[in-house]
C-alpha positions in Angstrom: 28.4 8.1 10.7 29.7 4.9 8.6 33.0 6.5 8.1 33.5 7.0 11.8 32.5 3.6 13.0 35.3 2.1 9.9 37.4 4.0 11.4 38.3 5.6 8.2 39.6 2.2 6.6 38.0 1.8 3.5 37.2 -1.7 3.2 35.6 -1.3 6.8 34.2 1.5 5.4 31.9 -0.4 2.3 31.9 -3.6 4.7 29.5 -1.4 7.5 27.6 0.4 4.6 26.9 -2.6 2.9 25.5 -4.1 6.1 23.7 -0.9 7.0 21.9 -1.5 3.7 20.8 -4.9 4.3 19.6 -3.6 7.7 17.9 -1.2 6.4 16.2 -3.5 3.3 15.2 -6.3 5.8 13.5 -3.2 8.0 11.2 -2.1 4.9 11.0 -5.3 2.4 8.6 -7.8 5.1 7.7 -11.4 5.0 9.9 -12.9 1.8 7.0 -15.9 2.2 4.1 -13.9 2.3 5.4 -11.5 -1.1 6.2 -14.5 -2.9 2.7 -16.0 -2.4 0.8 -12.5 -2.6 2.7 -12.4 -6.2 1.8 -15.8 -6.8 -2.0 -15.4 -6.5 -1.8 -11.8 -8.7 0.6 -13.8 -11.2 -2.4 -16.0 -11.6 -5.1 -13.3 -11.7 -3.4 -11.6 -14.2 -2.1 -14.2 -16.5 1.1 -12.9 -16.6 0.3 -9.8 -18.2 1.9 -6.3 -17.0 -1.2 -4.5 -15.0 0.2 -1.0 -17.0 1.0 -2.1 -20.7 -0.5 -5.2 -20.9 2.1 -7.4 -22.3 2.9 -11.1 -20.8 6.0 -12.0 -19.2 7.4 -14.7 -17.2 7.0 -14.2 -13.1 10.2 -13.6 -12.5 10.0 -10.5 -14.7 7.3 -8.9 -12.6 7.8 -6.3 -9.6 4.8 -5.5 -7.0 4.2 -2.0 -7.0 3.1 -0.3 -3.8 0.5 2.1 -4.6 0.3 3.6 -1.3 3.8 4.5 0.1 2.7 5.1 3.5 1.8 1.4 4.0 5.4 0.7 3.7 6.6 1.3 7.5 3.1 -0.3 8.8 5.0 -4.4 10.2 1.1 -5.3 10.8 0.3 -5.0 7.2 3.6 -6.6 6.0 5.1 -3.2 4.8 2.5 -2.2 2.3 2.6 -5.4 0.3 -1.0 -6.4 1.0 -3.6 -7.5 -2.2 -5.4 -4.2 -1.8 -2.0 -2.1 -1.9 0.2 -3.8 -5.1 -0.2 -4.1 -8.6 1.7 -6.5 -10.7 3.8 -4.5 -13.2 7.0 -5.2 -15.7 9.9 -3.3 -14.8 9.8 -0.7 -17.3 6.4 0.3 -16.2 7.5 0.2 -12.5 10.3 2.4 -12.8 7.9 4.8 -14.8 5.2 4.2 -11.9 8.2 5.4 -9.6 8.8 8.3 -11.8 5.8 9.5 -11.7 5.6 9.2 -8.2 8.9 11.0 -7.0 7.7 14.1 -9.3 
């Protein structure tokens, strides 16, 4: 479908799937605001420390983990990123949470 609306020129081609991505990450990420202050408050509950290994890092180094997936297309309950949905995780242990997950 993205090739046929470039038109089959390749810069049109990444320009449209590039866009469809951001489409499709504003659709599924919600409220920038209310993450950032949901990671806040577990940043401070947890001290900084990784929820699966234990070790302390810097906020910025953290990720939210959903733990139920479902919750992700729900808009009411800001697409899964809730308090009683996310754990606060490095991003080792994220990807292995999302390992585990997809197996």
């Amino acid at each position: 479908m993205v090739r046929r609306w470039s038109g089959d020129d390749d810069f049109e081609y990444w320009r449209r799937w590039k866009q469809l991505g951001t489409w499709a990450m504003d659709r599924t990420q919600g409220d920038v605001s209310k993450k950032d202050g949901l990671k806040k408050r577990l940043f401070e509950e947890t001290g900084g420390r990784c929820r699966d290994c234990g070790a302390d890092f810097p906020r910025s180094a953290l990720q939210m983990h959903r733990l139920d997936q479902q919750l992700a297309h729900q808009r009411d309950l800001n697409f899964g990123y809730v308090r009683e949905n996310v754990v606060l995780v490095c991003a080792q242990c994220h990807q292995h949470r999302e390992v585990a997950r997809s197996a």
